[in-house]
C-alpha positions, 0 to 999 in steps of 0.5 A: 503505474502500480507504485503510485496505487501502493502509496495511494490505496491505504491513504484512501482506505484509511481515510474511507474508515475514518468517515464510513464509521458513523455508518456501522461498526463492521463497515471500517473493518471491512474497508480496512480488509480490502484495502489492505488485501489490494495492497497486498495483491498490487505487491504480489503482481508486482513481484510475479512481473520482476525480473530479478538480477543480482547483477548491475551494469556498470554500476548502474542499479537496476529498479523492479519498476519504476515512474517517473512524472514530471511534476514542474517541468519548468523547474526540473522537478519530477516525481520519482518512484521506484522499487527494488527486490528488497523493498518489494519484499518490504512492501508484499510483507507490510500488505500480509501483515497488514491482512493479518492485523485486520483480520485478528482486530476483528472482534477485538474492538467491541467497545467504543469503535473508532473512540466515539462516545457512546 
């Protein structure tokens, strides 16, 4: 149940920045910060709860986690998310760096925040 709150954490998160900036300047970034610090937390649980193997059983490959929804039933439609060892890895270092981006942007963007007018 956590890969859909990796794809729908920063959707929010950005989206709350573009309209919480006629609030205040800081508001976006910390917004942005905890966003991207939730990302990263979702990532690193994801990893503690793997049980990682290299192996395969007959050819079949094996997923870290995994969901499936059934979207349109009727048509055979379903929404599929899964997540292996190297894009876990992918995922935890895109929350890291993400972190970091935010973190060292912070006092960067002093003159026309969000480029509104002055």
């Amino acid at each position: 149940m956590l890969l859909p709150w990796l794809i729908l954490i920063p959707f929010i998160g950005g989206f709350l920045c573009w309209q919480t900036e006629r609030f205040g300047v800081k508001m976006p970034r910390w917004i942005a910060l905890i966003t991207m610090g939730l990302t990263l937390a979702l990532g690193l649980q994801l990893w503690l709860q793997g049980g990682y193997s290299l192996t395969q059983s007959a050819g079949i490959p094996q997923w870290q986690s995994e969901f499936i929804l059934p979207w349109i039933p009727r048509f055979g439609i379903t929404i599929h998310l899964a997540i292996d060892g190297l894009s876990l890895l992918m995922v935890v270092l895109t929350g890291l760096l993400g972190v970091l981006a935010v973190l060292c942007s912070w006092r960067e963007i002093e003159k026309i925040p969000g480029l509104l007018p002055p």
